[in-house]
C-alpha positions as CSV (number, residue, x, y, z in Angstrom):
1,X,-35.0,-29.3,43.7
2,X,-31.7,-31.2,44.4
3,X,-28.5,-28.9,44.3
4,X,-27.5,-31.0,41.2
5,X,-30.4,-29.6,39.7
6,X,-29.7,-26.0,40.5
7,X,-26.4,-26.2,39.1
8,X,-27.7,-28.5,35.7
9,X,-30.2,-25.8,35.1
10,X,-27.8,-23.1,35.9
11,X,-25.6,-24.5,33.4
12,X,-28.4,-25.1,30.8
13,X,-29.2,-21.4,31.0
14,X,-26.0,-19.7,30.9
15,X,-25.1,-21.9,28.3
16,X,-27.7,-20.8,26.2
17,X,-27.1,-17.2,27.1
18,X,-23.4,-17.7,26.3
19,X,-24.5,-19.2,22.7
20,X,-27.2,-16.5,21.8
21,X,-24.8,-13.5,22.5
22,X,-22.2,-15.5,20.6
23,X,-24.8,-16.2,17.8
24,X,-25.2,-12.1,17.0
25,X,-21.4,-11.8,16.0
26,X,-21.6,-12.6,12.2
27,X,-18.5,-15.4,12.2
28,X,-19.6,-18.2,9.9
29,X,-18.4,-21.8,10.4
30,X,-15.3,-23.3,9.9
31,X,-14.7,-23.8,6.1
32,X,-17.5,-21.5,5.0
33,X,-17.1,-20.9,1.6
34,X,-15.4,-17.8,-0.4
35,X,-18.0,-14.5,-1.0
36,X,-19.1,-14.4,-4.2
37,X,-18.2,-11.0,-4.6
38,X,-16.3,-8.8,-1.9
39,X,-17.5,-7.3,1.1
40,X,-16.2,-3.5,1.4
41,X,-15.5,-3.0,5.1
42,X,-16.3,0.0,6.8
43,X,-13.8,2.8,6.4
44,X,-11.2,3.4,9.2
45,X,-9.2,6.7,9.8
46,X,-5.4,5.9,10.4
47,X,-3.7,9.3,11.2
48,X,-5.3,10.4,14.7
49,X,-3.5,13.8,15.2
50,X,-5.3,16.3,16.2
51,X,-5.5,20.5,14.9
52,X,-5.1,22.4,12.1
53,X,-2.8,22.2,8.7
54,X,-2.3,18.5,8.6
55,X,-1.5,17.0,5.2
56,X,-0.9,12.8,5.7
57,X,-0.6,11.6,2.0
58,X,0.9,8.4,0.1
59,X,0.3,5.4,2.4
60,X,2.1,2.5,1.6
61,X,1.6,-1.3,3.3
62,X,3.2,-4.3,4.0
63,X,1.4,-7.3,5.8
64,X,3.7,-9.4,8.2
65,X,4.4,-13.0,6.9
66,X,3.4,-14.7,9.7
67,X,-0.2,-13.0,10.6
68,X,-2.1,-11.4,7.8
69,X,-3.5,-9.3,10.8
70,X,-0.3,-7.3,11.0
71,X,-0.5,-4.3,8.9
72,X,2.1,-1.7,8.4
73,X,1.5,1.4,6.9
74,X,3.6,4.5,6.1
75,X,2.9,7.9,5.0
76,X,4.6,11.6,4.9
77,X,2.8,15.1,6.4
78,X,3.4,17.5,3.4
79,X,2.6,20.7,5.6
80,X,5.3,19.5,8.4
81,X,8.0,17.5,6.5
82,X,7.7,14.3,8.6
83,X,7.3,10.7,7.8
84,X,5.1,8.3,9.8
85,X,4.9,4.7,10.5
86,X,1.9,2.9,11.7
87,X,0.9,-0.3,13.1
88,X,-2.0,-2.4,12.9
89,X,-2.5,-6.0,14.9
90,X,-6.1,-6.3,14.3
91,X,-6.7,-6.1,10.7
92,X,-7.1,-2.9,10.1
93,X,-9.3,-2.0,12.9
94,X,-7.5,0.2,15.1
95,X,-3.7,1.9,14.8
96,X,-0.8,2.9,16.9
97,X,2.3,4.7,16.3
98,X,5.3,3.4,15.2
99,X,8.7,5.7,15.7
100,X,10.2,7.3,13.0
101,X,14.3,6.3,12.5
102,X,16.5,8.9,13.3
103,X,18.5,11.0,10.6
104,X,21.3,13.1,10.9
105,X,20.4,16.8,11.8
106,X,20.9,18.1,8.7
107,X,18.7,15.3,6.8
108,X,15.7,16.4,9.7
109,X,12.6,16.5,7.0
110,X,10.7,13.8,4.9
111,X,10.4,14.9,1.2
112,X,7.8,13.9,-1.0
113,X,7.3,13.9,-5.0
114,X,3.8,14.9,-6.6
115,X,4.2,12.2,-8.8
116,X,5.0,8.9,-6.6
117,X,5.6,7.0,-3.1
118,X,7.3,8.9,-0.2
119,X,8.6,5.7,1.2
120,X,8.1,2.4,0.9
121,X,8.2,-0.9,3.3
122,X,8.6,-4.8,2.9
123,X,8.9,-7.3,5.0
124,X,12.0,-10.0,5.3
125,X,10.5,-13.8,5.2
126,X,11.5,-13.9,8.9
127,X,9.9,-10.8,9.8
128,X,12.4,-8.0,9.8
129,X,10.7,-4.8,8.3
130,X,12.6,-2.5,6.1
131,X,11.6,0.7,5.4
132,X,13.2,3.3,3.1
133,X,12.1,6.8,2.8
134,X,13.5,10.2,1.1
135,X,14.8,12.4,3.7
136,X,14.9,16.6,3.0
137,X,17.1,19.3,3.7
138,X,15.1,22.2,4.3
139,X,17.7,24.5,3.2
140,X,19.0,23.1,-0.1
141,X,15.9,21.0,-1.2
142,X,18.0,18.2,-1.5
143,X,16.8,14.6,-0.7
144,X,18.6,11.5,-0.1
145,X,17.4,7.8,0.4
146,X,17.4,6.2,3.8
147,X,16.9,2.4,4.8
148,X,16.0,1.2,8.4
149,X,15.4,-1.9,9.5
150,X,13.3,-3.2,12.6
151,X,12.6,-6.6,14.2
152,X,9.7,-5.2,16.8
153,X,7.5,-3.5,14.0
154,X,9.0,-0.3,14.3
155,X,9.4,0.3,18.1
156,X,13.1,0.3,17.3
157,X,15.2,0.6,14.1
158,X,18.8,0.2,12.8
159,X,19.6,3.2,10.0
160,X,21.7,2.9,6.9
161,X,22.0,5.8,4.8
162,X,22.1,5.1,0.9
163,X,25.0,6.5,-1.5
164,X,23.6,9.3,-3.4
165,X,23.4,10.8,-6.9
166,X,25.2,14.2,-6.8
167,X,25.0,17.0,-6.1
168,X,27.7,17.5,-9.2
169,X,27.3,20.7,-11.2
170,X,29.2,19.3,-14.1
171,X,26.5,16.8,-15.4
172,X,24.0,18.5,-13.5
173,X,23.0,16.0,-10.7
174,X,20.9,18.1,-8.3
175,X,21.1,15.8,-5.3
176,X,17.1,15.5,-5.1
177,X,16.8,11.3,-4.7
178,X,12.8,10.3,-4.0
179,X,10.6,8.1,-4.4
180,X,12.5,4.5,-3.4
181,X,11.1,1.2,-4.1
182,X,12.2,-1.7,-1.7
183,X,12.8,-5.6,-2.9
184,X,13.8,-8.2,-0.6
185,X,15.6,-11.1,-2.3
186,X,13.0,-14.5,-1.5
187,X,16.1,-17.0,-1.9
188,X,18.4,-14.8,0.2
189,X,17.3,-12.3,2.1
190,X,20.8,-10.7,2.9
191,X,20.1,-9.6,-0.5
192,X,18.3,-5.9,-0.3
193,X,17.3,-3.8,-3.0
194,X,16.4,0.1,-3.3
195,X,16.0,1.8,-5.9
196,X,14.9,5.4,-6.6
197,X,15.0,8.4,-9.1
198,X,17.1,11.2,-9.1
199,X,17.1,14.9,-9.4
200,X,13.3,15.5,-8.5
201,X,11.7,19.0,-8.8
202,X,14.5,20.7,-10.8
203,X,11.5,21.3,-13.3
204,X,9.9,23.4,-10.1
205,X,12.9,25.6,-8.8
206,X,15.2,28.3,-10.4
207,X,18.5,28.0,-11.6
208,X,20.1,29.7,-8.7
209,X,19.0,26.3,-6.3
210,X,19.8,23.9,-8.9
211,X,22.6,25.2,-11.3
212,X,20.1,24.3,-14.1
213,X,17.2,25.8,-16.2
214,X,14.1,24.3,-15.7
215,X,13.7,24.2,-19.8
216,X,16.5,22.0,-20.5
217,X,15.6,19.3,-17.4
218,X,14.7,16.7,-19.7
219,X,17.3,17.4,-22.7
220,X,20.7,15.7,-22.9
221,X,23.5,17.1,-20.9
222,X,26.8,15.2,-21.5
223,X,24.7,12.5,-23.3
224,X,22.9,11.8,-20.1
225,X,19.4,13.0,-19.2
226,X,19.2,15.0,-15.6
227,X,16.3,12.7,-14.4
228,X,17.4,8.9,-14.2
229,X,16.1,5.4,-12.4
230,X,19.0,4.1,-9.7
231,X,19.5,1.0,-7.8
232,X,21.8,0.5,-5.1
233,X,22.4,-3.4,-3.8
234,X,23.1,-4.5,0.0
235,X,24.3,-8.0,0.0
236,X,24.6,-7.5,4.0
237,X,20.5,-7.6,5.0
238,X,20.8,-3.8,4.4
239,X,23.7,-2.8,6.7
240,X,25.7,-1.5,3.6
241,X,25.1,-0.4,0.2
242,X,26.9,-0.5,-2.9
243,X,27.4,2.2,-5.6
244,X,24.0,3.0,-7.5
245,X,23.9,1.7,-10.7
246,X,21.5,3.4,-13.9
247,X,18.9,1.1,-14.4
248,X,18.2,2.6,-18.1
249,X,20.9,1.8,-20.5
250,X,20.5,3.3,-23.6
251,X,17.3,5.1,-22.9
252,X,18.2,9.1,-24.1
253,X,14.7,10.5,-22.6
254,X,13.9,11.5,-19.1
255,X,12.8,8.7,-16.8
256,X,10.2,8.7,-14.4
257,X,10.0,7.0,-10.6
258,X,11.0,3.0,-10.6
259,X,9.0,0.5,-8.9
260,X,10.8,-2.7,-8.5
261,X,9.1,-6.2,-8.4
262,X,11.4,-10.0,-8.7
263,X,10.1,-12.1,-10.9
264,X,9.6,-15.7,-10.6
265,X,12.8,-16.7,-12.2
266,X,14.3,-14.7,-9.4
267,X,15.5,-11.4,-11.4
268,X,15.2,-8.0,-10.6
269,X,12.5,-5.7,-12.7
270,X,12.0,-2.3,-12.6
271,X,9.3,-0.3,-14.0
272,X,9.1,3.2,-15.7
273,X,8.2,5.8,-17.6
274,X,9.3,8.3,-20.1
275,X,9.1,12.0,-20.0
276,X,9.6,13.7,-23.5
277,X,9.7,17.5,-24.6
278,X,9.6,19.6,-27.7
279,X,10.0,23.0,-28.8
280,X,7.9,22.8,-31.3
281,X,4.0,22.9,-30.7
282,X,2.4,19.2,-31.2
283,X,5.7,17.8,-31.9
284,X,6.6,15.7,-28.7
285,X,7.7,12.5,-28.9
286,X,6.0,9.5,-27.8
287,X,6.5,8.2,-24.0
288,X,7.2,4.9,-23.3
289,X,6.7,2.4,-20.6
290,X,9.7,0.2,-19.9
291,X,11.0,-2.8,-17.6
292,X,14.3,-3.1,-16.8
293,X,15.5,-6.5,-15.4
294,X,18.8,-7.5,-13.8
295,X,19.7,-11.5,-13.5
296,X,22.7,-10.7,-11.6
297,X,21.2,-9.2,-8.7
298,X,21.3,-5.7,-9.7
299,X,25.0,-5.2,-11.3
300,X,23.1,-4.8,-14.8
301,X,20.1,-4.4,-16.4
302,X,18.3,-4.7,-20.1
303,X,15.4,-2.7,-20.8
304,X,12.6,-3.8,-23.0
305,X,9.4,-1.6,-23.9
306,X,6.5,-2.3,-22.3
307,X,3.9,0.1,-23.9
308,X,4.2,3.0,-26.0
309,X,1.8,6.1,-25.2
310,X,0.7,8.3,-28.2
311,X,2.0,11.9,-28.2
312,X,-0.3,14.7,-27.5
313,X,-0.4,15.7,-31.5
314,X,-4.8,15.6,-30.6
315,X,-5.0,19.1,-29.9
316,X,-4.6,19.4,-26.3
317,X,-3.1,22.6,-26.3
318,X,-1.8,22.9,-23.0
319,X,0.5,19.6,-23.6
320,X,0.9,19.8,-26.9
321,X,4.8,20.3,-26.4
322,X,5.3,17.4,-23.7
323,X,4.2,14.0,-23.4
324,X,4.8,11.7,-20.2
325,X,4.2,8.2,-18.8
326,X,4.4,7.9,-14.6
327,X,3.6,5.7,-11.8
328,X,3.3,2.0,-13.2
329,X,2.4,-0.2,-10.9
330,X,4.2,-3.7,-11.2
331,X,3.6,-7.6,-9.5
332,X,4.6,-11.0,-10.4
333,X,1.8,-14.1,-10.2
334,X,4.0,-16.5,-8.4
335,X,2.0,-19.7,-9.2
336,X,2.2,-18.8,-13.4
337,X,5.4,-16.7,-13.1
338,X,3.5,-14.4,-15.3
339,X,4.8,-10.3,-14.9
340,X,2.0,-7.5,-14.5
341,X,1.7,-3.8,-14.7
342,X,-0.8,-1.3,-14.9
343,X,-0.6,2.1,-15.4
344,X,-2.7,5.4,-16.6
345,X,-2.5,6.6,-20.2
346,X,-2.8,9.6,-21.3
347,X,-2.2,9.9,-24.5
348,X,-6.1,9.5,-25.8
349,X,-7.5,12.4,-24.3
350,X,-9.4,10.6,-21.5
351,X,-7.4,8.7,-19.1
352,X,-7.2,5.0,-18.7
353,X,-6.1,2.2,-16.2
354,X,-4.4,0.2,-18.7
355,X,-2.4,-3.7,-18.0
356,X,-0.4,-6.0,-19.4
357,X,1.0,-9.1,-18.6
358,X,4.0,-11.2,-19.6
359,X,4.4,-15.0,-19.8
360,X,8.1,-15.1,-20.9
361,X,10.0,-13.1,-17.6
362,X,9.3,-9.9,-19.4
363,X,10.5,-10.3,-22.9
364,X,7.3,-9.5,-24.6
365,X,3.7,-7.9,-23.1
366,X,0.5,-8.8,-24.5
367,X,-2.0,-5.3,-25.7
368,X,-3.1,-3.4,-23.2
369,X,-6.2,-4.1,-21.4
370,X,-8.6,-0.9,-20.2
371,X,-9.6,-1.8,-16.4
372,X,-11.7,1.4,-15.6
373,X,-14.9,0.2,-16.8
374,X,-16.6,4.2,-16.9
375,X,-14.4,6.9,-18.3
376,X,-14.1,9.7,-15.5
377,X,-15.5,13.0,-15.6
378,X,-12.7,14.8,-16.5
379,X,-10.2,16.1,-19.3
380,X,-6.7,14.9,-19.5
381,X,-4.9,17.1,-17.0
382,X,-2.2,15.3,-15.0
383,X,-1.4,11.8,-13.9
384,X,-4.0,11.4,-10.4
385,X,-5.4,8.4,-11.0
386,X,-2.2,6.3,-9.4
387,X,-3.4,2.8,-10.1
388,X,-1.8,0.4,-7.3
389,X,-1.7,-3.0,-8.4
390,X,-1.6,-6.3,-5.8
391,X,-1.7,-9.8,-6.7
392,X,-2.7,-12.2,-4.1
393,X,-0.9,-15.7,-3.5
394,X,-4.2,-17.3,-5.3
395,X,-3.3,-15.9,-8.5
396,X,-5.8,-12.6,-8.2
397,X,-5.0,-8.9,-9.3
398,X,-6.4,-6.5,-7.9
399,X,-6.0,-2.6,-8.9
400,X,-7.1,0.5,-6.9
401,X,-6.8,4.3,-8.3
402,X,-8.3,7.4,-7.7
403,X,-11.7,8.4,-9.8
404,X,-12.9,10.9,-11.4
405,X,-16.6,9.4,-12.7
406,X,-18.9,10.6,-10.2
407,X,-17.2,14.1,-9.8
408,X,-20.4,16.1,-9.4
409,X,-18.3,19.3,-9.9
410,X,-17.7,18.1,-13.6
411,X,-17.8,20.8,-16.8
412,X,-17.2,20.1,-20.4
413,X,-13.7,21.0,-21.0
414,X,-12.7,22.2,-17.4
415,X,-9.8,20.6,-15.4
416,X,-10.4,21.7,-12.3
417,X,-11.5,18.7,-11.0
418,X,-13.6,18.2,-7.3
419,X,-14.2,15.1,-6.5
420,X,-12.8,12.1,-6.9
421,X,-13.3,8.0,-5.4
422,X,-11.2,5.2,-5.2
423,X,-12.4,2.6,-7.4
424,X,-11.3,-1.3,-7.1
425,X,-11.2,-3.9,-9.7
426,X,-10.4,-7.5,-10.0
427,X,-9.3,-10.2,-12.6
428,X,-8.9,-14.1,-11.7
429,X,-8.1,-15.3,-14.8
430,X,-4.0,-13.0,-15.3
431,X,-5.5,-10.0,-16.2
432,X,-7.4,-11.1,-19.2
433,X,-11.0,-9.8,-18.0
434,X,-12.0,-7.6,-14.9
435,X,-15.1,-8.1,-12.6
436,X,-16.8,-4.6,-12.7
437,X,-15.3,-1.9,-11.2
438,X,-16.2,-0.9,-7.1
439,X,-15.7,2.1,-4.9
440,X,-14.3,1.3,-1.8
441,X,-14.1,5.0,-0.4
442,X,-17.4,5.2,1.9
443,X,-17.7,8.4,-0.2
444,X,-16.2,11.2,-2.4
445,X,-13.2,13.0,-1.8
446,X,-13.2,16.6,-1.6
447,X,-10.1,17.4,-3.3
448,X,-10.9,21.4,-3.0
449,X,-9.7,20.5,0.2
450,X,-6.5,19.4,1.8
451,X,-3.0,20.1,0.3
452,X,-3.6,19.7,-3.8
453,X,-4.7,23.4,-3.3
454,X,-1.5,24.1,-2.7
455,X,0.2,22.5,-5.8
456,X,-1.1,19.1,-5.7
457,X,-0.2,15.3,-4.1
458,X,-0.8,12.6,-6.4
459,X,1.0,9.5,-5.1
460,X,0.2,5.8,-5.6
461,X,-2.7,4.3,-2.9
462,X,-1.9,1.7,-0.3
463,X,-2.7,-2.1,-1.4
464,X,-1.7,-5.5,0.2
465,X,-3.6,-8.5,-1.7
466,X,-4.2,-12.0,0.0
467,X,-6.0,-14.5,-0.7
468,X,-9.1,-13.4,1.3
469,X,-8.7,-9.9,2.1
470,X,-7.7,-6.9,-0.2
471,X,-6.2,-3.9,2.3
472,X,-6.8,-0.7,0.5
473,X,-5.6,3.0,2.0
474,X,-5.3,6.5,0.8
475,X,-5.3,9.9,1.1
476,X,-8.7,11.9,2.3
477,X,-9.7,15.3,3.1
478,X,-13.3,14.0,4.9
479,X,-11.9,16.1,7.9
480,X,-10.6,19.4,5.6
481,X,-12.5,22.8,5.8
482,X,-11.7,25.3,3.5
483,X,-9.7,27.2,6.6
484,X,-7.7,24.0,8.3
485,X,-6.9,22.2,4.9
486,X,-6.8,18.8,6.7
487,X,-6.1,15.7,4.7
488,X,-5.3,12.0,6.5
489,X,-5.0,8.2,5.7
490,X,-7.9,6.1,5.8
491,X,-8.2,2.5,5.3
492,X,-10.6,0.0,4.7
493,X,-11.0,-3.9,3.7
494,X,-12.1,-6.1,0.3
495,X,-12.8,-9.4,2.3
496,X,-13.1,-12.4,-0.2
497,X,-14.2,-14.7,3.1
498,X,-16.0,-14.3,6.2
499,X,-13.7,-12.2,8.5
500,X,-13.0,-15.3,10.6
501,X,-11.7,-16.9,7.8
502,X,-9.6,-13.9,7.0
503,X,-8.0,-13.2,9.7
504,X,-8.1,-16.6,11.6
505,X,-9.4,-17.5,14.7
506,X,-7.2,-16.2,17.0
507,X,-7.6,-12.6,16.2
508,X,-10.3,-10.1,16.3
509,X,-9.4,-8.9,13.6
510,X,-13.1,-9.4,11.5
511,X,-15.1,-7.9,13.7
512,X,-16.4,-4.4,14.3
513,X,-14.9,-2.9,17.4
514,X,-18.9,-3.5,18.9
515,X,-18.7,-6.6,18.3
516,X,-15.5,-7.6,19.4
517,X,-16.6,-6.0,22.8
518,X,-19.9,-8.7,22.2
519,X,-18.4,-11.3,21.9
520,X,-15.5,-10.4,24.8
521,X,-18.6,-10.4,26.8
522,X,-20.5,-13.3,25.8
523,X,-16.9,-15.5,26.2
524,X,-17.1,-13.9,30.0
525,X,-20.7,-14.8,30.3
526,X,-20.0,-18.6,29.4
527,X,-16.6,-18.5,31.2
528,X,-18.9,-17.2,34.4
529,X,-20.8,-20.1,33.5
530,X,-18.1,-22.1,34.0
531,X,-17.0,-21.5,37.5
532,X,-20.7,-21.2,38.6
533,X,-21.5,-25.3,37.4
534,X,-17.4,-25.9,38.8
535,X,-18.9,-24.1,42.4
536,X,-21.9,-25.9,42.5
537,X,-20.3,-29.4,42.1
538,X,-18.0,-28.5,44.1
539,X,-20.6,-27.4,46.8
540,X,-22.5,-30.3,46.3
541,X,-19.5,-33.0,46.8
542,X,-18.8,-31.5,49.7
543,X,-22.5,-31.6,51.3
544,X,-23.1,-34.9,53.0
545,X,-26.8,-35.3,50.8
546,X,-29.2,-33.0,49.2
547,X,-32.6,-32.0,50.6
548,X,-34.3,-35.0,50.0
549,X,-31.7,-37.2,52.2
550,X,-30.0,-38.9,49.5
551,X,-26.4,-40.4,49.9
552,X,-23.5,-38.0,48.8
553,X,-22.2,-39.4,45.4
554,X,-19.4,-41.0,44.9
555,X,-16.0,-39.5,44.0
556,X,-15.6,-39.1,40.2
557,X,-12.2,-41.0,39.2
558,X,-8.7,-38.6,38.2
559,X,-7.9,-38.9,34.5
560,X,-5.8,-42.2,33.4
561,X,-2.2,-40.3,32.6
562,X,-1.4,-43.5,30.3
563,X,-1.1,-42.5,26.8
C-alpha cells in the first residue's frame, strides 16, 4: 500500500470515528423545527455551600442581552442575613460566584420579606447589570434599598445607596424598605427605576421596636396608611437618586410589595395589592389589585383597579377579620403592547393563579382567567403559591408557582401543608387559553423542611422567558434533614428548541455536562485526525517515491490571493 493510501484510509477512519462520537450528542440540524411541547431539563443545584443551617431562598434572574447563555441569579440566606449573586455562562449548567457589593458597616445584613423578592436584577441594553437588594440592621430591624451596578457580571460593582422612608415617629414610618423592583428605561437607559415598599414587619414586632402597635398597622395614621409602594428615579444610570415618591395616590388601605414593568408606550407600571382589616368578625373589606402608571418617568402616577378579591365573609374563621391581595406578577408583550398580570386569589376559599391582560396601556383589564388547571390540596392559608410571570420576545407567557396538588400529606380542612411542586404553564395566544399545566421540579418539595418551620419564606420563583428556553429557579429543601434545615436554589430549563438552537452554536450550553465532555472529545478525535492526514502528506511530499517506485508528485499550487 502506497503511503497515500495509509494516510486516505487513516483519514477515512478517523473521520468516521470523529462523526459517530459526534452523532451520540443529541444536537439536531440547523433550522430544526420548534418542540411541540417543552422539554423539562434536568434539575441543577445553584447554591454549592457546604454544612449545616443554610436557608438560600427567593432567586431572581436576568439573562444578558447579548447571549441568552448568560444567566444571573440572585438570592438571600435567611439563617445568615447575606445576599448572593450567581453566574451562569453555559445555560444553566454549572454556577460560580459572583461578589456581593459592599455596604456600610452598619447596613452588614441582607433582609428579606415572607411575602416577596429580596432583591432584584436587570440588565442595561449594553450590558451593565444592576442589582438592588434590601440591606438589614441587625440591631434596629431596619432595612434600606441598595443599587449596584457592574460591567464584568458581578466581579466588581459601583454602590448607590437609595433615600429612604423614615424612620419618623410622627407618621409612624418604621424605616423597614424591602422588596425593590428594578426597571431600566429601553429608550434611555440613564433612566433607572427602583421601587420598593415600606415599613415591612411592623405587623411582627412590638411597639417598643417600632413606636407602633401591630393592631393599627394597616389603619390611617395622619390620613396615610403605615405600609406604602415607593419609587425613587436616577436620571444618572443609577449613580444618584431622587426623592421617593408614593406610587398610590388616593388609595386609603395598606399596600402590598410593587413590581414594576414599562409598558410599550414607554410608561412606568407598578403592580399591587391591598391589605384590609376589620374589627368586626366577617366584616373586612374587599382587597384590590391595582396598576399604577407614571408617563413622566416616575414624577406621578394614576392608579386604576385591576381586580377586586372577595372578602373572607365565607366562613373562614381564621381570616374572617382580614382580607389581602400580594405578589402580582406583571410583563408587557412588546410585539401587541398588550399589559399582563397574574396573581393568586384568595378570596374563594381555594386558591387560584388568576391573569388578565390589557390592550389599552392599562386603562381597562379583561376577567380574570384561572391558569392552575387542578385546584391544590389545600385550604386557603396564606399567599405561597407566588406565581412568576415571563413573556418571551415571541409573544408567549409563561407562569410558574409553587403547588400544592400532589401534597401527599393533604387532610380535609388542615393547613399544614407538606409538599408542594412548581407547576409551569403557557399561553400563545395573550393569555386567552393555557396549554395544560407541567411540573418542572424533578420532584416534591419537602417544605417540613428548611426554613418555613421557622415562620415561613414565600417569595416569588426565578423566571426568564425567550423565545426558545424558559429558565425557571426556586427554593428547595431536597438536601434538608429535620436536624440541618437546609434549603438552596435549584434551577432547571423549559426548552421550546433543540438546545443547539437555544443556546447557539457557540456554547455548550444544551448539553449535559457528559456530553459536552463527548463531544470535546470527539472534536479532539477529528482534530487528531487532522494533523495525522496533514503528517502524512507532509511525509509523503517529502519522500522521493512510494514503495512501488513511483515519481514524487508534484507540488500542489499556493492559494490565488486575488479576490
Amino acid at each position: 500500500m502506497t503511503h497515500r493510501g495509509v494516510a486516505v484510509r487513516s483519514r477515512r477512519v478517523l473521520s468516521l470515528l470523529a462523526a459517530g462520537l459526534v452523532a451520540l450528542v443529541p444536537w439536531a440540524p440547523a433550522g430544526a423545527g420548534p418542540l411541540k411541547s417543552p422539554q423539562i431539563d434536568g434539575a441543577v443545584q445553584v447554591t454549592a455551600d457546604a454544612g449545616s443551617g443554610r436557608g438560600h431562598a427567593i432567586p431572581v434572574m436576568a439573562v444578558s442581552p447579548s447571549d441568552p447563555a448568560t444567566i444571573v441569579l440572585a438570592e438571600g440566606d435567611a439563617y445568615s442575613s447575606r445576599c448572593m449573586v450567581h453566574v451562569s455562562r453555559n445555560g444553566g449548567l454549572s454556577w460560580a460566584n459572583a461578589t456581593q457589593p459592599a455596604t456600610p458597616p452598619d447596613w452588614p445584613g441582607c433582609g428579606f420579606a415572607v411575602t416577596g423578592p429580596m432583591a432584584d436584577l436587570a440588565f442595561a441594553p449594553d450590558g451593565t447589570l444592576y442589582y438592588a437588594w434590601s440591606a438589614f440592621q441587625p440591631s434596629t430591624y431596619q432595612q434600606r434599598i441598595y443599587l449596584a451596578r457592574s460591567s464584568d457580571l458581578g466581579a466588581t460593582w459601583d454602590t448607590t445607596a437609595l433615600p429612604r422612608i423614615g424612620p419618623r415617629p410622627t407618621p409612624r414610618e418604621f424605616g423597614a424598605d424591602t422588596m425593590p423592583s428594578i426597571v431600566i428605561d429601553r429608550d434611555d437607559p440613564n433612566l433607572v427605576y427602583v421601587s420598593w415598599w415600606s415599613n415591612n414587619g411592623v405587623w411582627n414586632m412590638p411597639e417598643s421596636i417600632t413606636g407602633t402597635s401591630a393592631s393599627i398597622w394597616c389603619r390611617l395614621v395622619e390620613n396615610r396608611p403605615l405600609a406604602r409602594p415607593w419609587l425613587s428615579v436616577s436620571r444618572d444610570g443609577g449613580a444618584t437618586f431622587a426623592d421617593p415618591v408614593d406610587m398610590a395616590p388616593g388609595i386609603t388601605g395598606c399596600t402590598t410589595e410593587p413590581y414594576l414593568v414599562q409598558g410599550a408606550d414607554g410608561a412606568v407600571q407598578a403592580f399591587f395589592g391591598e391589605s384590609t382589616r376589620s374589627a368586626q368578625e366577617g366584616q373586612a373589606p374587599a382587597a384590590h389589585l391595582y396598576s399604577s402608571a407614571s408617563h413622566d418617568h416616575g414624577r406621578t402616577f394614576t392608579v386604576t383597579t385591576v381586580a377586586t378579591q372577595s372578602g373572607p365573609a365565607d366562613g373562614r374563621a381564621s381570616t374572617s377579620t382580614s382580607d389581602w391581595l400580594s405578589g402580582p406578577s406583571p410583563g408587557v408583550d412588546r410585539r401587541s403592547g398588550d399589559l399582563y398580570v397574574t396573581w393568586e386569589s384568595m378570596g374563594v376559599g381555594v386558591p387560584q393563579i388568576l391573569f388578565s391582560r390589557s390592550t389599552d396601556q392599562g386603562r381597562t383589564w379583561s376577567p380574570a382567567v384561572k391558569v392552575n388547571d387542578v385546584d391544590p390540596k389545600r385550604d386557603w392559608d396564606f399567599s405561597d403559591q407566588m406565581p412568576t410571570l415571563g413573556v418571551a420576545p415571541n409573544g408567549r407567557v409563561d407562569i410558574v408557582w409553587y403547588d400544592y396538588r400532589n401534597d401527599a400529606t393533604y387532610k380535609d380542612g388542615d393547613t399544614r401543608n407538606g409538599f408542594q411542586d412548581v407547576f409551569y404553564a403557557s399561553s400563545t395566544d395573550g393569555g386567552r387559553t393555557w396549554a395544560k399545566n407541567r411540573p418542572v421540579s424533578d420532584r416534591a418539595i419537602d417544605r417540613r423542611f428548611g426554613p418555613r418551620r421557622t415562620g415561613g419564606i414565600y417569595g416569588p420563583l426565578g423566571l426568564v422567558s425567550l423565545d426558545k428556553v424558559a429558565y425557571v429557579a426556586w427554593d428547595d429543601t431536597r438536601n434538608g434533614t429535620e436536624q440541618n434545615a437546609n434549603q438552596d436554589i435549584y434551577f432547571t430549563r423549559a426548552r421550546y428548541a433543540p438546545a443547539s438552537e437555544a443556546f447557539g452554536g457557540g456554547k455548550d450550553g444544551g448539553l449535559s455536562p457528559w456530553l459536552a465532555g463527548l463531544l470535546g472529545a470527539a472534536i479532539a478525535v477529528a482534530a487528531g485526525g487532522i494533523v495525522v492526514t496533514i503528517a502524512a502528506q507532509d511525509l509523503r511530499r517529502r519522500l522521493p517515491g512510494d514503495i512501488s517506485g513511483a515519481a514524487p508528485a508534484a507540488p500542489a499550487q499556493e492559494p490565488s490571493t486575488a479576490i
